[in-house]
C-alpha positions as CSV (number, residue, x, y, z in Angstrom):
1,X,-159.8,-54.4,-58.3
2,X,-160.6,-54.2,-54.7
3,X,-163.8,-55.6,-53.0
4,X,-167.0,-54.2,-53.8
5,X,-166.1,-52.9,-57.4
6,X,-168.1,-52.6,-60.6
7,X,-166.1,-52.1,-64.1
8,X,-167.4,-51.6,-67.3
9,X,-165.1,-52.8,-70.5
10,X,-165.9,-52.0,-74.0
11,X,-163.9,-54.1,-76.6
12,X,-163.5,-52.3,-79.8
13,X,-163.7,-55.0,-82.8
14,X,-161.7,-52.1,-85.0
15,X,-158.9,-51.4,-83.2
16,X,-158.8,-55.1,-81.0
17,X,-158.6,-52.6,-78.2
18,X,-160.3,-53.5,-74.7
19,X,-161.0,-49.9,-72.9
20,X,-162.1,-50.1,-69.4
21,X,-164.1,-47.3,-68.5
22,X,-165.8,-47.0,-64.7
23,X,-165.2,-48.4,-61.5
24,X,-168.2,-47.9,-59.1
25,X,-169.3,-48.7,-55.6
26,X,-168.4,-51.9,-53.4
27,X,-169.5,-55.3,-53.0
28,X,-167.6,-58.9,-53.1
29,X,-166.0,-59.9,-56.1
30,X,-167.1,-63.3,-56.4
31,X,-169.9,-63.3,-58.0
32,X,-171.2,-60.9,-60.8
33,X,-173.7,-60.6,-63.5
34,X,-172.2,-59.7,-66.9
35,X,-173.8,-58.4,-69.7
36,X,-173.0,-58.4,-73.1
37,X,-174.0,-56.8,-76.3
38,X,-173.0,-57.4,-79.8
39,X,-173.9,-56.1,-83.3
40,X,-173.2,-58.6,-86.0
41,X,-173.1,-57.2,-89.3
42,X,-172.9,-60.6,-91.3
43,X,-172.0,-58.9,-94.5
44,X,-168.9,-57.3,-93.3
45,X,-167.9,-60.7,-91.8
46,X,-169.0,-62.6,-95.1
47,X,-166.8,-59.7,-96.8
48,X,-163.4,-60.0,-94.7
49,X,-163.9,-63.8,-95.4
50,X,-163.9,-63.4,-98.9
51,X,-160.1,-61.1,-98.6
52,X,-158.9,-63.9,-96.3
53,X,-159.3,-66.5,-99.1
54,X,-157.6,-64.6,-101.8
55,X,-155.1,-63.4,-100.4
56,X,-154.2,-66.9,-99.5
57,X,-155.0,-68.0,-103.0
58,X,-152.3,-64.8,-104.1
59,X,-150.0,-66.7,-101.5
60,X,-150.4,-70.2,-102.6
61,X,-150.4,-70.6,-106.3
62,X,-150.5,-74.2,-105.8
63,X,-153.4,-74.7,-104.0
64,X,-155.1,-71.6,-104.9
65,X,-157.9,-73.0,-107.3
66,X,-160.1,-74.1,-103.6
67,X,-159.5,-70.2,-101.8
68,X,-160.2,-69.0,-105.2
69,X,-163.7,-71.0,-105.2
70,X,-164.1,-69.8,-101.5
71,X,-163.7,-66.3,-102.1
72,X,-166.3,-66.2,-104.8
73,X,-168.5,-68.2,-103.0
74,X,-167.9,-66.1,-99.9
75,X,-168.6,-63.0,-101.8
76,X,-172.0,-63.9,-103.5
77,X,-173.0,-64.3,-99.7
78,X,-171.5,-61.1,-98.9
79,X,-173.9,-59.4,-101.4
80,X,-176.8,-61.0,-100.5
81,X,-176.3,-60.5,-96.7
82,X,-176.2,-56.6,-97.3
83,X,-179.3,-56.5,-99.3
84,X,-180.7,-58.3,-96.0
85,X,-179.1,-55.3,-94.4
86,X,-180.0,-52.0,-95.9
87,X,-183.4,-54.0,-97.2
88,X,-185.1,-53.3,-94.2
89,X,-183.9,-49.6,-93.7
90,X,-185.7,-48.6,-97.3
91,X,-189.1,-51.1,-97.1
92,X,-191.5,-51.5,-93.8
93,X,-192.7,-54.6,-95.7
94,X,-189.3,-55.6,-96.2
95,X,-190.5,-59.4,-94.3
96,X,-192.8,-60.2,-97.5
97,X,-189.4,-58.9,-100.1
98,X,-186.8,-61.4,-98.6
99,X,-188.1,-64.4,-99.8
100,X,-187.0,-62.9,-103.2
101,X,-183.6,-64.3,-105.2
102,X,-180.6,-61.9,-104.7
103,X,-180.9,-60.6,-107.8
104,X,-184.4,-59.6,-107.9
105,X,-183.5,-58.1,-104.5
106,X,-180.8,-55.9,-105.8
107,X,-182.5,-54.6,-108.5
108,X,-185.5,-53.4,-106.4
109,X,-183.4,-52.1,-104.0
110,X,-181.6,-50.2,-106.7
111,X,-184.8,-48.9,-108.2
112,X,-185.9,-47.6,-104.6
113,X,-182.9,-45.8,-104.1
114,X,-182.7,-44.2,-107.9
115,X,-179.7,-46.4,-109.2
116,X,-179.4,-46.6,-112.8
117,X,-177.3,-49.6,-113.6
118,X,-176.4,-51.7,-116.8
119,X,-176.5,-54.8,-116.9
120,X,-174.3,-55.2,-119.4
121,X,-171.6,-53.5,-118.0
122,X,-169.9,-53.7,-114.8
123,X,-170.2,-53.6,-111.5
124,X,-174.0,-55.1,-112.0
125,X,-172.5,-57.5,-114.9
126,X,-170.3,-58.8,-112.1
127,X,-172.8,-59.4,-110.0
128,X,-175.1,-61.6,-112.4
129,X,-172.4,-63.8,-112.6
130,X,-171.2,-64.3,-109.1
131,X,-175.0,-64.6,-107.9
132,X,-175.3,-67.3,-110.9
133,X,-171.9,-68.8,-109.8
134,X,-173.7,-69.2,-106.1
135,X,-176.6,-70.8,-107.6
136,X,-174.6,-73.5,-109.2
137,X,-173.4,-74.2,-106.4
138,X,-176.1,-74.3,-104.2
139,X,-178.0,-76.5,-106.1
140,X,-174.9,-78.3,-107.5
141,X,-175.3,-81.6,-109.2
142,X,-173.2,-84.4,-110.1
143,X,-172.4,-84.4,-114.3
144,X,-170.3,-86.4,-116.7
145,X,-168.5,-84.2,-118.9
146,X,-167.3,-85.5,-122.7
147,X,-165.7,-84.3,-125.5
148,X,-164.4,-85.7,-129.2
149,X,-162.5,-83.1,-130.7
150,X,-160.0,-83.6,-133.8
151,X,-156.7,-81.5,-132.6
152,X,-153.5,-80.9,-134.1
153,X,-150.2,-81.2,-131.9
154,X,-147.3,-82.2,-131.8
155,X,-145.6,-85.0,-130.0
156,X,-145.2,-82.9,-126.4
157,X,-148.2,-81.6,-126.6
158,X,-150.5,-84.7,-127.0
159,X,-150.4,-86.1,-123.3
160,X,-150.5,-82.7,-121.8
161,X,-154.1,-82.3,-123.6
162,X,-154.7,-85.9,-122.8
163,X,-154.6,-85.3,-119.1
164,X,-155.9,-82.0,-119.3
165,X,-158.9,-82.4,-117.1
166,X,-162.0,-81.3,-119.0
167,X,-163.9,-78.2,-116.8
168,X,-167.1,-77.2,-115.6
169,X,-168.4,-73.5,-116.1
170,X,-168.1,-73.0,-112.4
171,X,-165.0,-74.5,-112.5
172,X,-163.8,-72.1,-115.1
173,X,-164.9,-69.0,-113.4
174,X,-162.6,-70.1,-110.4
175,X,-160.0,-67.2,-111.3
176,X,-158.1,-65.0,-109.2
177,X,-159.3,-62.1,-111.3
178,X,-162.3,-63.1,-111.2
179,X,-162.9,-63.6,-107.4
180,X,-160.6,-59.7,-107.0
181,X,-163.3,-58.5,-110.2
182,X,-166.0,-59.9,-108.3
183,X,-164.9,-57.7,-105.0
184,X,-164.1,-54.5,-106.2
185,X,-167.2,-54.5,-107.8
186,X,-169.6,-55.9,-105.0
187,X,-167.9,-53.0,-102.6
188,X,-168.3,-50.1,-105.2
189,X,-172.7,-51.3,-105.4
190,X,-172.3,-51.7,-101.8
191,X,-171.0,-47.9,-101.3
192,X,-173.2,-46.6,-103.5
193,X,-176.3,-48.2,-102.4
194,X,-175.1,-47.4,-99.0
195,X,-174.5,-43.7,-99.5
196,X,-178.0,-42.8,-101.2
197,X,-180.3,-44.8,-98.3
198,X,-178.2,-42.3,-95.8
199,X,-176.6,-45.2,-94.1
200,X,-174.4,-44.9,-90.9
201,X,-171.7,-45.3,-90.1
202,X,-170.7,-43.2,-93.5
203,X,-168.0,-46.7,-94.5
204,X,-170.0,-49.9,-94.6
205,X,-167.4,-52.1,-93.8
206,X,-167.4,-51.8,-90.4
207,X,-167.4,-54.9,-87.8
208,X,-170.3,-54.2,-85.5
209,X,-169.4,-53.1,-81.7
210,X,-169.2,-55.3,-79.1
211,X,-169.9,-54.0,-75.8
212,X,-170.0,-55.7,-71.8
213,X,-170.5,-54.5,-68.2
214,X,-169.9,-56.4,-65.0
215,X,-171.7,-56.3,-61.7
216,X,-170.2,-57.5,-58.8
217,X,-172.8,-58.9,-56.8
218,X,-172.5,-60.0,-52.6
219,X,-172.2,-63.4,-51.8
220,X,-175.3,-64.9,-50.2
């Protein structure tokens, strides 16, 4: 760049592209004052999180249970972070609503925009029990599990249920199709919620833009 110049860069968080767009009027090229913008849509972050850990849980069979547990966890946030999102686009008084638990978030939200949902049934089934997987976790305590159960085995059999280690609820839920359940049906509430408050852009999961611009500035 020669002396005196003044670009403006835009780095596209989509396409990883950096796209330089104007070169104006001279000055020294020491010293400058940058500017930078940056919308952060936590959901979508929160969201890409939650694919990054099962896919490594598909990857890893081994050492899946953890990314499995991760990408649960990762997607309760995910849903509760978009509430927080289109929340304030459909309620002024939106402020006095957030205290509110997830799920009495979403079905407000849901009754404001004219969504008739099952419980029962899935996608909003799902949801229940990832918000109440969260929960346990958040406010997770320390138990002592026991059982005394009569079985019938035979000899192989025996030692592999004697070191069979007895499970939590939570624990149990930790499945991979669980945690891909638990996505596919967080994104189709998320689209549809999304469509009927008129959102834009049109697809939710978008990173938000990140935008700069230099000044060069002369040297004192």
């Amino acid at each position: 760049m020669d002396s005196g110049e003044c670009s403006y860069f835009h780095w596209n968080t989509i396409t990883r592209d950096t796209i330089r767009y104007s070169i104006i009027q001279g000055m020294a090229k020491h010293k400058a004052r940058v500017s930078k913008e940056r919308q952060v849509n936590t959901y979508v972050e929160l969201w890409h999180a939650s694919h990054v850990m099962l896919e490594k849980a598909k990857k890893d069979q081994d050492g899946s249970f953890h990314h499995v547990m991760a990408s649960l966890t990762f997607t309760a946030f995910m849903m509760e972070a978009y509430l927080n999102h289109v929340g304030p686009q459909i309620f002024k008084c939106w402020d006095d609503l957030e205290r509110l638990s997830p799920l009495s978030k979403l079905n407000l939200i849901a009754e404001k925009l004219g969504v008739k949902k099952d419980k029962g049934e899935r996608p909003y089934q799902t949801v229940s029990e990832v918000f109440k997987f969260r929960n346990t976790l958040a406010h997770g305590k320390s138990i002592l599990l026991k059982s005394n159960n009569e079985i019938r085995f035979v000899e192989e059999t025996l030692d592999r249920y004697i070191h069979e280690s007895l499970k939590t609820e939570w624990e149990n839920y930790c499945t991979q199709d669980n945690a891909n359940q638990a996505l596919v049906d967080t994104e189709a509430i998320i689209m549809e919620f999304h469509k009927r408050a008129d959102m834009h852009p049109d697809y939710p999961f978008r990173f938000g833009m990140h935008e700069a611009s230099a000044t060069l500035l002369r040297e004192e």
